[in-house]
PDB file of N, CA, C and O in Angstrom:
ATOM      1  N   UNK A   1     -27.137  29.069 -17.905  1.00  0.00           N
ATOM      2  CA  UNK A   1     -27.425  29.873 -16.737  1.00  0.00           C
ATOM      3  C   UNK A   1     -26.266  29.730 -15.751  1.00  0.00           C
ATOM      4  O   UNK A   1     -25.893  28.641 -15.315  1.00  0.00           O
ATOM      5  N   UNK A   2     -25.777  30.795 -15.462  1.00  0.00           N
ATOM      6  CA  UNK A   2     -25.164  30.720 -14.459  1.00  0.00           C
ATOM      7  C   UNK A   2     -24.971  30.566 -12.704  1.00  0.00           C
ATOM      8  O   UNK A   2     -25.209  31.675 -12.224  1.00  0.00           O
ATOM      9  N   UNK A   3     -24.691  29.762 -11.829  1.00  0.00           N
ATOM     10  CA  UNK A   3     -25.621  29.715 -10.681  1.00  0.00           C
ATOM     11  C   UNK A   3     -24.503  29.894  -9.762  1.00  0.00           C
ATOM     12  O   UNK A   3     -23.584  29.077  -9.706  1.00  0.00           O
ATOM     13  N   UNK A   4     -24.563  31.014  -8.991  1.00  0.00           N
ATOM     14  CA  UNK A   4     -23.880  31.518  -7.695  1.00  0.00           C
ATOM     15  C   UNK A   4     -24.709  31.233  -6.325  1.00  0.00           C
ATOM     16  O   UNK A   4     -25.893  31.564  -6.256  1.00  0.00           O
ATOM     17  N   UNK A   5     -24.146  30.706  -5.409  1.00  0.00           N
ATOM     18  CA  UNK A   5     -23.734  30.793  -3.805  1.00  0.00           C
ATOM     19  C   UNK A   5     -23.544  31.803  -3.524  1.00  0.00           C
ATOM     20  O   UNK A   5     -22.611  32.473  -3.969  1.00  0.00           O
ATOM     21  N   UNK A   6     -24.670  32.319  -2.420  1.00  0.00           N
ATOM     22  CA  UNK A   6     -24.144  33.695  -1.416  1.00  0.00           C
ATOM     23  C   UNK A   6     -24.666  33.736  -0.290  1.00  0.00           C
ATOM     24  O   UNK A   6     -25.612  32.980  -0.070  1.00  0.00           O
ATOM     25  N   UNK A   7     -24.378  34.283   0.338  1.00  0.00           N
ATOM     26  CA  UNK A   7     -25.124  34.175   2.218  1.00  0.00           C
ATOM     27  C   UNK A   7     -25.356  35.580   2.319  1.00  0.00           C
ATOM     28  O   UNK A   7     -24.645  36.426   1.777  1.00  0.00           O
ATOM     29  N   UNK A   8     -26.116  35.759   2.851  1.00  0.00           N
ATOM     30  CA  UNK A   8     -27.046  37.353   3.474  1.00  0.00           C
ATOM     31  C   UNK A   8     -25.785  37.933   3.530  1.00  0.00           C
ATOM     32  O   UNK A   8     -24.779  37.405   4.005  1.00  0.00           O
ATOM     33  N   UNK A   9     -25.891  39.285   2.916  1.00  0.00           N
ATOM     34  CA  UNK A   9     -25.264  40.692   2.932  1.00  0.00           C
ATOM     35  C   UNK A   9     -24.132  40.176   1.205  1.00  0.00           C
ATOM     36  O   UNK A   9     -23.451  40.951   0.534  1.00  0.00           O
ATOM     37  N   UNK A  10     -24.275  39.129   1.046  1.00  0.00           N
ATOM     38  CA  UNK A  10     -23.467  39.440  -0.029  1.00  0.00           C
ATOM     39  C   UNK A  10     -23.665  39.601  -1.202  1.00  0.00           C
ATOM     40  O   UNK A  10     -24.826  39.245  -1.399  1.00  0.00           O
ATOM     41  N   UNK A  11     -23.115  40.006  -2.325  1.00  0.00           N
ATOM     42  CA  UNK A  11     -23.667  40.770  -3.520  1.00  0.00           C
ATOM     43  C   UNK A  11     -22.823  40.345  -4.643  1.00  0.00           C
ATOM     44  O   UNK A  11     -21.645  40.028  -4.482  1.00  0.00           O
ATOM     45  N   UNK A  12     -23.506  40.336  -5.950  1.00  0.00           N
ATOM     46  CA  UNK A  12     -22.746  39.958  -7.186  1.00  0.00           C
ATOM     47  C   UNK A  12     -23.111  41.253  -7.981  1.00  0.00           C
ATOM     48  O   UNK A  12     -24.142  41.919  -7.888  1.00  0.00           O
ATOM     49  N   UNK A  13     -22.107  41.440  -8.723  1.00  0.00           N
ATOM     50  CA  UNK A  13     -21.957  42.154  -9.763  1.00  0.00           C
ATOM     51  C   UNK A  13     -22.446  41.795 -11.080  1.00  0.00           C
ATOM     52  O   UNK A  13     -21.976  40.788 -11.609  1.00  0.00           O
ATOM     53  N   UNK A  14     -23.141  42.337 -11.554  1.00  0.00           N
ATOM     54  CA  UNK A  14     -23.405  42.389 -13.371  1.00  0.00           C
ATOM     55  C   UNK A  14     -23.070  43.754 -13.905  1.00  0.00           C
ATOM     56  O   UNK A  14     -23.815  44.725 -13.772  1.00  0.00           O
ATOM     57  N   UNK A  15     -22.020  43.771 -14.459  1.00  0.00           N
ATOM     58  CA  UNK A  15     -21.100  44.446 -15.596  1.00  0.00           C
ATOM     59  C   UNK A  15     -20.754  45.841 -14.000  1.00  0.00           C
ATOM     60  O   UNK A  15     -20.848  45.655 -12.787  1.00  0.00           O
ATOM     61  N   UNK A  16     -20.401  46.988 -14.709  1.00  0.00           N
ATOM     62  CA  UNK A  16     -19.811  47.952 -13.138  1.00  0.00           C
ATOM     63  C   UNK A  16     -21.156  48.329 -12.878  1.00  0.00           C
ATOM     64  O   UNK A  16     -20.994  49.005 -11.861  1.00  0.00           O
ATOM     65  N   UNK A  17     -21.980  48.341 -13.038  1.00  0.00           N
ATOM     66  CA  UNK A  17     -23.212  49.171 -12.891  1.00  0.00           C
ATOM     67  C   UNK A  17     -24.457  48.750 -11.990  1.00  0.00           C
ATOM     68  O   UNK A  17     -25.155  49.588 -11.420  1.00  0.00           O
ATOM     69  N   UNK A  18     -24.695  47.235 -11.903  1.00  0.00           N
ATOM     70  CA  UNK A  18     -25.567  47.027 -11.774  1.00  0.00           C
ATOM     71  C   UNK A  18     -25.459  46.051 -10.450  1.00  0.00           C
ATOM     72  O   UNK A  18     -24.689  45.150 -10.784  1.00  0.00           O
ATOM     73  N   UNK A  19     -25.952  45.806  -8.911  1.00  0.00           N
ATOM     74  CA  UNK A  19     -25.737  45.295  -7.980  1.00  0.00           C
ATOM     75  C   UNK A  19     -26.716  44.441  -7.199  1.00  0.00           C
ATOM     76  O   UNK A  19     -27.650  45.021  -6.647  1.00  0.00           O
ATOM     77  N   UNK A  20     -26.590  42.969  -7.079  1.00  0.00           N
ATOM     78  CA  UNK A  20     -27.509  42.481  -6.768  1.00  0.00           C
ATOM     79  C   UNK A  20     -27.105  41.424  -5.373  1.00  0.00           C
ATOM     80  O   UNK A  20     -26.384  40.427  -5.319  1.00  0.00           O
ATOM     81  N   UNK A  21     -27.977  42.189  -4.235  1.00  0.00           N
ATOM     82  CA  UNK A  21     -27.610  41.844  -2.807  1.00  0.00           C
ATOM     83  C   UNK A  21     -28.521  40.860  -2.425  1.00  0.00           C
ATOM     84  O   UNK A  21     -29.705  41.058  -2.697  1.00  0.00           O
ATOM     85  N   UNK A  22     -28.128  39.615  -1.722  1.00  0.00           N
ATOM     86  CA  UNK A  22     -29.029  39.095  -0.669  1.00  0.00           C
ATOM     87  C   UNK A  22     -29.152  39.862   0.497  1.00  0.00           C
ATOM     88  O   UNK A  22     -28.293  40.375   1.214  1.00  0.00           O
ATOM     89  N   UNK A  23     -30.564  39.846   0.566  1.00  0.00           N
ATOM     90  CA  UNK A  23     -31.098  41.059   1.588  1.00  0.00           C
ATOM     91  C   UNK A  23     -31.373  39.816   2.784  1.00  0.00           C
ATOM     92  O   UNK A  23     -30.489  39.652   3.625  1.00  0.00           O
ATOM     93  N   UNK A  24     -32.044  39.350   2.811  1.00  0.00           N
ATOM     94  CA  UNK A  24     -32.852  38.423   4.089  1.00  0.00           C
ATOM     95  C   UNK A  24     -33.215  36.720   3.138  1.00  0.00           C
ATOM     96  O   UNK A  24     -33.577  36.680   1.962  1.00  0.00           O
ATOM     97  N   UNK A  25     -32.978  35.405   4.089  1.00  0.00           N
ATOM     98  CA  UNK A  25     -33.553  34.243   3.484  1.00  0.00           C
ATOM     99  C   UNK A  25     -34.404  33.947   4.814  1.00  0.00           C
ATOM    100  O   UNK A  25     -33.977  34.075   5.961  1.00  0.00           O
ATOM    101  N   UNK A  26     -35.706  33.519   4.434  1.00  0.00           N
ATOM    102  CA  UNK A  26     -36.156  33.211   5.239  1.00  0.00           C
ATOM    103  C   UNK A  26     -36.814  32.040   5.422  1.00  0.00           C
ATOM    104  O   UNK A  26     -37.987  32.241   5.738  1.00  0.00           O
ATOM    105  N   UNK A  27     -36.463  30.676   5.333  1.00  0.00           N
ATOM    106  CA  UNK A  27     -37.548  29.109   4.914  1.00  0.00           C
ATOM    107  C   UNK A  27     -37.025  29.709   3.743  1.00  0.00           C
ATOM    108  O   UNK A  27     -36.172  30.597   3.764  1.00  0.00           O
ATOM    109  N   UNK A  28     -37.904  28.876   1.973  1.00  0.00           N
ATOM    110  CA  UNK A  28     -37.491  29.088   0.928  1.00  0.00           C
ATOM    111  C   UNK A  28     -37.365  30.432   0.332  1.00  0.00           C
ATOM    112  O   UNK A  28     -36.714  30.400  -0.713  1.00  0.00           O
ATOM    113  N   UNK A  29     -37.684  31.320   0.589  1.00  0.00           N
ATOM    114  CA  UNK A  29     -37.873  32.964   0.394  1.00  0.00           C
ATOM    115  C   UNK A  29     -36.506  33.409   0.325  1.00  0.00           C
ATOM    116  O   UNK A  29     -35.828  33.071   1.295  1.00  0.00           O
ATOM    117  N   UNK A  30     -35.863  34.147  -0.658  1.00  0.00           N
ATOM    118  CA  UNK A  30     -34.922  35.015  -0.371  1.00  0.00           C
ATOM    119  C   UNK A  30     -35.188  36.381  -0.962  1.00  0.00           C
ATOM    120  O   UNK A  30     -35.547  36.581  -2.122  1.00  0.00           O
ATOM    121  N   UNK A  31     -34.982  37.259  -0.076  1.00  0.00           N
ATOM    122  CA  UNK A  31     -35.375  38.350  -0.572  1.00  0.00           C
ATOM    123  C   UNK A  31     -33.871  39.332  -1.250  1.00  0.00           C
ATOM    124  O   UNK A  31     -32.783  39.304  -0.677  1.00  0.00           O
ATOM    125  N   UNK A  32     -34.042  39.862  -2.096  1.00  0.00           N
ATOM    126  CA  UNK A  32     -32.559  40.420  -2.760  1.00  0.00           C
ATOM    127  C   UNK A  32     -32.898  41.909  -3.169  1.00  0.00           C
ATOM    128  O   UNK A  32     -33.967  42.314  -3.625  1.00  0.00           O
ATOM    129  N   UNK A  33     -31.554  42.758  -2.862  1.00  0.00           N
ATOM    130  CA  UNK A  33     -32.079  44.015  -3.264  1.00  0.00           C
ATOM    131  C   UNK A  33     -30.915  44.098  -4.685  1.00  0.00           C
ATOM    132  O   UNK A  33     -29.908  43.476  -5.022  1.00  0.00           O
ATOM    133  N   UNK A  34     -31.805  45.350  -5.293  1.00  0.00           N
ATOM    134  CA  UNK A  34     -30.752  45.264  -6.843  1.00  0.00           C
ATOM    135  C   UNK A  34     -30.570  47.094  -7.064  1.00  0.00           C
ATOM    136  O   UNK A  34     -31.462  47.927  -7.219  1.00  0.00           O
ATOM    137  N   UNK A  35     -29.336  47.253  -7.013  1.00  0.00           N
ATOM    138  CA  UNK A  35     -29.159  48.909  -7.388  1.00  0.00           C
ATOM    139  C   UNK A  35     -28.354  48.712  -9.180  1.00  0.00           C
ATOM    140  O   UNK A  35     -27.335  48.160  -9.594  1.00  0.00           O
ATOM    141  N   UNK A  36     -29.217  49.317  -9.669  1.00  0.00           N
ATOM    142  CA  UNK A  36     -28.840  49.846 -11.058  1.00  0.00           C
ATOM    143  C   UNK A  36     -29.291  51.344 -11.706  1.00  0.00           C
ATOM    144  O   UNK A  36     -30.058  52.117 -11.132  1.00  0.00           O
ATOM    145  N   UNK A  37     -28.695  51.581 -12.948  1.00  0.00           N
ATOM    146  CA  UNK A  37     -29.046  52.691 -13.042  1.00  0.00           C
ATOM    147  C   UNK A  37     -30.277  53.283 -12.957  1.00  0.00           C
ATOM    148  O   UNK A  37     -30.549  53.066 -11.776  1.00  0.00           O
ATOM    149  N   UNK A  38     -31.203  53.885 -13.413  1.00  0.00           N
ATOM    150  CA  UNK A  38     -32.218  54.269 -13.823  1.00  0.00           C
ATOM    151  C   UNK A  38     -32.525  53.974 -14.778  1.00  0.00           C
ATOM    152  O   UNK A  38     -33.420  53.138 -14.899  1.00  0.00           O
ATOM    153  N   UNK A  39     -31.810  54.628 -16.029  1.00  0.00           N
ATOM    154  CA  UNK A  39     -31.879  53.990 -17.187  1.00  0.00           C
ATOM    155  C   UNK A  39     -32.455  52.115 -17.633  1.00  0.00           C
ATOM    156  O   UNK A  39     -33.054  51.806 -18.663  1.00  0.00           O
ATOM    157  N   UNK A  40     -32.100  51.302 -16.679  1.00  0.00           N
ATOM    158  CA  UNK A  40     -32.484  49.862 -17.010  1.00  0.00           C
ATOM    159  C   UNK A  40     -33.230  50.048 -15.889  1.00  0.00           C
ATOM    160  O   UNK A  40     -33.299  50.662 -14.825  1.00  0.00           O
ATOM    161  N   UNK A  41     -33.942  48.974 -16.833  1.00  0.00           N
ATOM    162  CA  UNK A  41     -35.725  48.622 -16.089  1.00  0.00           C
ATOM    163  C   UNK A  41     -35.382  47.626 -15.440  1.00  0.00           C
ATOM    164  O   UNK A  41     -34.438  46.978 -15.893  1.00  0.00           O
ATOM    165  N   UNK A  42     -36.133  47.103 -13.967  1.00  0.00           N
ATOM    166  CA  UNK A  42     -35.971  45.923 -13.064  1.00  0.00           C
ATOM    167  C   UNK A  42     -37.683  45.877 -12.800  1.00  0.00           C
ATOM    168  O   UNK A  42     -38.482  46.712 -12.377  1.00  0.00           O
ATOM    169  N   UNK A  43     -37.796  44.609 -13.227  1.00  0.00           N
ATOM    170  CA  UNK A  43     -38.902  44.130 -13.198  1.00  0.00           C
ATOM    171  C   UNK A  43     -39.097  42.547 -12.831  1.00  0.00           C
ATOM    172  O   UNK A  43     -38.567  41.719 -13.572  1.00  0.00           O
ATOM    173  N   UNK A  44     -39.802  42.148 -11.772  1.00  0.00           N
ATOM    174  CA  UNK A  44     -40.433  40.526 -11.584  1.00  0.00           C
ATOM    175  C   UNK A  44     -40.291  39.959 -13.159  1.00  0.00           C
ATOM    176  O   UNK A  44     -39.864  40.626 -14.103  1.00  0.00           O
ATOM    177  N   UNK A  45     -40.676  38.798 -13.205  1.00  0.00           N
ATOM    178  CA  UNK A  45     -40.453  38.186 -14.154  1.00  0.00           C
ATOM    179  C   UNK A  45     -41.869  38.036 -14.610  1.00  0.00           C
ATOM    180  O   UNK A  45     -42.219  38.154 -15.785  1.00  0.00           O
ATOM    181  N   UNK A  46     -42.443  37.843 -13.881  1.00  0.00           N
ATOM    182  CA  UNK A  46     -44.370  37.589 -13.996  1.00  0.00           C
ATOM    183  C   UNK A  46     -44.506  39.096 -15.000  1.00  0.00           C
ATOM    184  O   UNK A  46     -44.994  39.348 -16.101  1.00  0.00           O
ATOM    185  N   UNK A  47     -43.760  39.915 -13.904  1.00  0.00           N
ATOM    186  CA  UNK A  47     -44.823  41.230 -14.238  1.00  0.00           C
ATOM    187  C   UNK A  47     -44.029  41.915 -15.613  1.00  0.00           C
ATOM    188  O   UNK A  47     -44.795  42.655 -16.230  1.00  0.00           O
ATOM    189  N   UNK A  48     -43.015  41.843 -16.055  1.00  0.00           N
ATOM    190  CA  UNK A  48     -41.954  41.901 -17.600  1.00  0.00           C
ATOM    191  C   UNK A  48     -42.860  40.921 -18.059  1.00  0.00           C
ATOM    192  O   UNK A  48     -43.596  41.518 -18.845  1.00  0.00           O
ATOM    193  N   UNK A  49     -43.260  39.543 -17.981  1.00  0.00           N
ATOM    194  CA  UNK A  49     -44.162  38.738 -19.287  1.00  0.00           C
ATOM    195  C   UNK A  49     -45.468  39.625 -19.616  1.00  0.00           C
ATOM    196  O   UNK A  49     -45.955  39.670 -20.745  1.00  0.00           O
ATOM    197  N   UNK A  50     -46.095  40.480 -18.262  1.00  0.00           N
ATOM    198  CA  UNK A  50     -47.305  40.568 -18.145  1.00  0.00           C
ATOM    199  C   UNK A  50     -47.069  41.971 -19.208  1.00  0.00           C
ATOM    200  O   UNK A  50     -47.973  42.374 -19.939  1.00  0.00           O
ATOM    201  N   UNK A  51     -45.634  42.647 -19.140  1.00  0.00           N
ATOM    202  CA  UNK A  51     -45.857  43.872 -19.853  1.00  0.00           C
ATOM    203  C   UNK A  51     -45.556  43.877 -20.972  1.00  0.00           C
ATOM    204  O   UNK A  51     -45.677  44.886 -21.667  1.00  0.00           O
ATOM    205  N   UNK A  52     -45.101  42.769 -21.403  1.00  0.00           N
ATOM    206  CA  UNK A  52     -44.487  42.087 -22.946  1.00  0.00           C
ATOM    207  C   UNK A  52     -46.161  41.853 -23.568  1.00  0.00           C
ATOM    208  O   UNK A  52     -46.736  42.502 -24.441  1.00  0.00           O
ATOM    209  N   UNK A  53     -46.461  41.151 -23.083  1.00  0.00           N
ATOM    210  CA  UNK A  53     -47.919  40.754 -23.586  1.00  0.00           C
ATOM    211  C   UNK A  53     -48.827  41.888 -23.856  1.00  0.00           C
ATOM    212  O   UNK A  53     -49.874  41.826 -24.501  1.00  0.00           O
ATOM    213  N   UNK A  54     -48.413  42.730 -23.403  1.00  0.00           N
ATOM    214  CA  UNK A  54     -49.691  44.317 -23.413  1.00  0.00           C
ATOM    215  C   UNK A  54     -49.384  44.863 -24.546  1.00  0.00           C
ATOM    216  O   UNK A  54     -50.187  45.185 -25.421  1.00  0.00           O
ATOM    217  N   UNK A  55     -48.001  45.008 -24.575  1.00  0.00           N
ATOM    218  CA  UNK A  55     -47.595  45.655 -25.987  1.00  0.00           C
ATOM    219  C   UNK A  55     -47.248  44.919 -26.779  1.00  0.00           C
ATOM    220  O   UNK A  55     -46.668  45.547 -27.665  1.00  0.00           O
ATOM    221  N   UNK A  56     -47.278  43.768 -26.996  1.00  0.00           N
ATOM    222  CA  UNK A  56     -47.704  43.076 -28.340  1.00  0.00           C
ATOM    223  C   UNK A  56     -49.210  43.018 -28.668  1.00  0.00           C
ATOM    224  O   UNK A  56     -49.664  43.013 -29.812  1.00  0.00           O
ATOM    225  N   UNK A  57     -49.956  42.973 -27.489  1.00  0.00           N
ATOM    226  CA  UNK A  57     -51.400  42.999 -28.122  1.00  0.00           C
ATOM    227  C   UNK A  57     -51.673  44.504 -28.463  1.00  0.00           C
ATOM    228  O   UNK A  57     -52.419  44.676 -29.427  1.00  0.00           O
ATOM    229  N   UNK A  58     -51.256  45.475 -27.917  1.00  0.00           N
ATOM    230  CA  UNK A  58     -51.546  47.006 -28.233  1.00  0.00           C
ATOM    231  C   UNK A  58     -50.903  47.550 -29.494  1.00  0.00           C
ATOM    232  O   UNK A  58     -51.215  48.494 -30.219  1.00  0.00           O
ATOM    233  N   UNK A  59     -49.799  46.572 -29.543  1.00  0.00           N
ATOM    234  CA  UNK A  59     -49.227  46.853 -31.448  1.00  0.00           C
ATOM    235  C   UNK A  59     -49.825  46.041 -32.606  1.00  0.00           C
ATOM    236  O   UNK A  59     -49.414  45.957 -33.764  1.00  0.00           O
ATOM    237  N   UNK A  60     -50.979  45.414 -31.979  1.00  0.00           N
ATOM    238  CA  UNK A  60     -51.583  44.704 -32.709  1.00  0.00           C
ATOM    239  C   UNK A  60     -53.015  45.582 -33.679  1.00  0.00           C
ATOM    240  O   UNK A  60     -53.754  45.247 -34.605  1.00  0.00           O
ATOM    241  N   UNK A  61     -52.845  46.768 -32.869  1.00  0.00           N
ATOM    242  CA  UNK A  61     -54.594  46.972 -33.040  1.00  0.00           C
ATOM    243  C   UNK A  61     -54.288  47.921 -34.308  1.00  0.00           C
ATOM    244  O   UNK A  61     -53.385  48.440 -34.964  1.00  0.00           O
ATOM    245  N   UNK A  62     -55.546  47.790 -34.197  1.00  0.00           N
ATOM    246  CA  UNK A  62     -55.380  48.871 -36.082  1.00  0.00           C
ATOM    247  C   UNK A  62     -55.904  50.131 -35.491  1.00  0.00           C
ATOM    248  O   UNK A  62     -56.151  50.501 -34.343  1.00  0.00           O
ATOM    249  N   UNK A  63     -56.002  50.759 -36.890  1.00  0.00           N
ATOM    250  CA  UNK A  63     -56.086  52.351 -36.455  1.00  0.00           C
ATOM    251  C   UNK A  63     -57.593  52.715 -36.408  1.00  0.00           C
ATOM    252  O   UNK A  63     -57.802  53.834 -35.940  1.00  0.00           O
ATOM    253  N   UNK A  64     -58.830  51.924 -36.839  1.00  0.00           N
ATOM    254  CA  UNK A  64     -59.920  51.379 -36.967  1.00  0.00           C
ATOM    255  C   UNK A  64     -60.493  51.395 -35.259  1.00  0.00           C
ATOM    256  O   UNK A  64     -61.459  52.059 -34.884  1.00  0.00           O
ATOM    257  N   UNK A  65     -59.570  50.420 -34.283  1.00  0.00           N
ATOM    258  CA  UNK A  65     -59.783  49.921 -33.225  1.00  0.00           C
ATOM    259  C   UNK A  65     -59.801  51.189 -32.777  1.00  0.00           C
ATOM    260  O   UNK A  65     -60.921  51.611 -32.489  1.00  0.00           O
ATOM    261  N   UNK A  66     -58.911  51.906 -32.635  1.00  0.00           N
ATOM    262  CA  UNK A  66     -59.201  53.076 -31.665  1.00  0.00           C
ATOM    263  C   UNK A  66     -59.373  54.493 -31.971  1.00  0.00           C
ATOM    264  O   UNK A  66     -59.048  55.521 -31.377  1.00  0.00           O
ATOM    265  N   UNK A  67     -60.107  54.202 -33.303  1.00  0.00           N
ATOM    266  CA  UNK A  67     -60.869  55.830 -33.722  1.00  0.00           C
ATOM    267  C   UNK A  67     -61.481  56.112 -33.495  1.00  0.00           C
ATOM    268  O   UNK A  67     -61.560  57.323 -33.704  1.00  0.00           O
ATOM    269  N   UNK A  68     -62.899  55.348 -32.683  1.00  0.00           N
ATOM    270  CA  UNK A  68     -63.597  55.935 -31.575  1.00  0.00           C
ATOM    271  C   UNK A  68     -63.147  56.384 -30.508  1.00  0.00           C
ATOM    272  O   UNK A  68     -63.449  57.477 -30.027  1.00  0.00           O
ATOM    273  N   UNK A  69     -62.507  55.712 -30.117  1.00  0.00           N
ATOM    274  CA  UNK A  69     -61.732  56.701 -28.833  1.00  0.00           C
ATOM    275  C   UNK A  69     -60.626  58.134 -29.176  1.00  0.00           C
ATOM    276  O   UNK A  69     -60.187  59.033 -28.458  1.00  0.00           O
ATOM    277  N   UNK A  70     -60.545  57.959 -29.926  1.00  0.00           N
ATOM    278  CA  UNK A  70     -59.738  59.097 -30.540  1.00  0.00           C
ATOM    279  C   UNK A  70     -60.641  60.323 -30.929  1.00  0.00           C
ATOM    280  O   UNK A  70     -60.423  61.496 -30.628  1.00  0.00           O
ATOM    281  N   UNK A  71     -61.549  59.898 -31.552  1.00  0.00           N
ATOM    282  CA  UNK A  71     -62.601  61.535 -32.032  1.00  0.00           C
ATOM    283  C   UNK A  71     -63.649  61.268 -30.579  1.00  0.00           C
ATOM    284  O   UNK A  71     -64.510  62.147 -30.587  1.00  0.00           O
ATOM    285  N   UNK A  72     -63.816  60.336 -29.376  1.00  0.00           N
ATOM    286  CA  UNK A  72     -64.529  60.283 -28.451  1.00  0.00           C
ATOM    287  C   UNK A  72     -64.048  61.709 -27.941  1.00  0.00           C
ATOM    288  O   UNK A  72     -64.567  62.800 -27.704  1.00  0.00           O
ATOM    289  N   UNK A  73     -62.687  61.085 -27.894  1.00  0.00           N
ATOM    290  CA  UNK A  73     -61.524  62.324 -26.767  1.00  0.00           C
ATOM    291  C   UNK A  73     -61.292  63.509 -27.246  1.00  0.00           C
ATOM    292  O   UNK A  73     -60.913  64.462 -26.566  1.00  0.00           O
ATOM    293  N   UNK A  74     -61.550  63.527 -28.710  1.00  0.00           N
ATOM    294  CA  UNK A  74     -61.323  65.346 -29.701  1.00  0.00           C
ATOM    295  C   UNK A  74     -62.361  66.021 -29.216  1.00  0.00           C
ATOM    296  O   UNK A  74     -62.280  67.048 -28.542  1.00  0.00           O
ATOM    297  N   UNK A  75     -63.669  65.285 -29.652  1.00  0.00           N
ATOM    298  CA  UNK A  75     -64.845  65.730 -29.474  1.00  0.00           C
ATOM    299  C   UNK A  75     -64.867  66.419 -27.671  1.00  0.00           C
ATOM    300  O   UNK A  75     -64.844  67.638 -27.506  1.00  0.00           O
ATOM    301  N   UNK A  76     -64.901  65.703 -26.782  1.00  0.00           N
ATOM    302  CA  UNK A  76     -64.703  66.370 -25.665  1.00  0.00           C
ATOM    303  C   UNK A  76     -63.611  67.176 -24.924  1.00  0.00           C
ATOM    304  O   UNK A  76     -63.653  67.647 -23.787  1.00  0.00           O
ATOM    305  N   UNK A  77     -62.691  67.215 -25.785  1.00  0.00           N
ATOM    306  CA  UNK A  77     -62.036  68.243 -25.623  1.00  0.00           C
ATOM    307  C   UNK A  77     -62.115  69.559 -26.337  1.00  0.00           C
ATOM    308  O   UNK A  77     -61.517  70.581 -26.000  1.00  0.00           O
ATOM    309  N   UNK A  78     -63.017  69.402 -27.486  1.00  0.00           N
ATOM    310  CA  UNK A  78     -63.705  70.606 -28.056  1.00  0.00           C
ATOM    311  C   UNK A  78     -65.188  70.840 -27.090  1.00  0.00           C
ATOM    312  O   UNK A  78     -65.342  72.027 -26.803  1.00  0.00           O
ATOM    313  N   UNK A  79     -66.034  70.123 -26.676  1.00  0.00           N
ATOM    314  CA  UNK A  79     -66.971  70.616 -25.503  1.00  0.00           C
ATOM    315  C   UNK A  79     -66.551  71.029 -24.557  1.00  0.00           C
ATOM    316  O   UNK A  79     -67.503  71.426 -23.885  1.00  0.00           O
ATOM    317  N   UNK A  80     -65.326  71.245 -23.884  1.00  0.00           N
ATOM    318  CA  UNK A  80     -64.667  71.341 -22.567  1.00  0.00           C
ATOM    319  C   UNK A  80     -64.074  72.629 -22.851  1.00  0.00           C
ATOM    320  O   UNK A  80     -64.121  73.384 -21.880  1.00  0.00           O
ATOM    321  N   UNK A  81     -63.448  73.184 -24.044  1.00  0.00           N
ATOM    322  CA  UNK A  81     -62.969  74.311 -24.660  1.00  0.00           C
ATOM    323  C   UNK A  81     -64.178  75.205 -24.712  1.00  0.00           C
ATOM    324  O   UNK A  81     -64.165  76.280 -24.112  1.00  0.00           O
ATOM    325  N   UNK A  82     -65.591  74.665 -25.651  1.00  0.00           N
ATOM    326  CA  UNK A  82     -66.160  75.490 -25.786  1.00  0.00           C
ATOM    327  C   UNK A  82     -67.106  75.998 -24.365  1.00  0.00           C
ATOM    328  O   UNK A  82     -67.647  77.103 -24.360  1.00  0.00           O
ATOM    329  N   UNK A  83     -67.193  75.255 -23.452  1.00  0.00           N
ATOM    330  CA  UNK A  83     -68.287  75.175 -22.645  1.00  0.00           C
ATOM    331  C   UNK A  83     -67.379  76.400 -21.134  1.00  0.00           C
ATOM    332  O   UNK A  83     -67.852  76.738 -20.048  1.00  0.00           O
ATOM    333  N   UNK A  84     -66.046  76.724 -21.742  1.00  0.00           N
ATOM    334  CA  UNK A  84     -65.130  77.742 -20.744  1.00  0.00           C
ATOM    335  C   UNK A  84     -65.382  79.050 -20.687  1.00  0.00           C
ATOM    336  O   UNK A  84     -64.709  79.778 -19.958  1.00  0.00           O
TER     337      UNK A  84
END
């Protein structure tokens, strides 16, 4: 891991694209702003584990698991068609 020193307003670079500012420290808190493309995702670290975990359990399920919900949702979208 690499570990940089910076004081409010200053910013490090990752590769040309991507920019990561100390915004405000306040007591242990530092708050940092990050400009990158669109294309790459910026996510908490909590909340990237929390979305790692969803889609490993959602690539888990069989096709069994959600064929009720699948002819639930045909089925009422054929009552919703016919009932127009």
């Amino acid at each position: 891991m690499l570990v940089l020193s910076r004081q409010r307003d200053e910013t490090i670079m990752i590769g040309d694209d991507i920019e990561i500012t100390v915004v405000d420290i306040r007591g242990d808190k530092v708050r940092i702003g990050i400009t990158a493309p669109r294309s790459i995702q910026v996510h908490r670290k909590e909340v990237y584990d929390a979305i790692k975990k969803e889609n490993e359990n959602a690539s888990k399920l069989k096709p069994d698991d959600v064929s009720d919900v699948v002819q639930r949702n045909s089925n009422g979208a054929n009552d919703s068609a016919a009932n127009s």
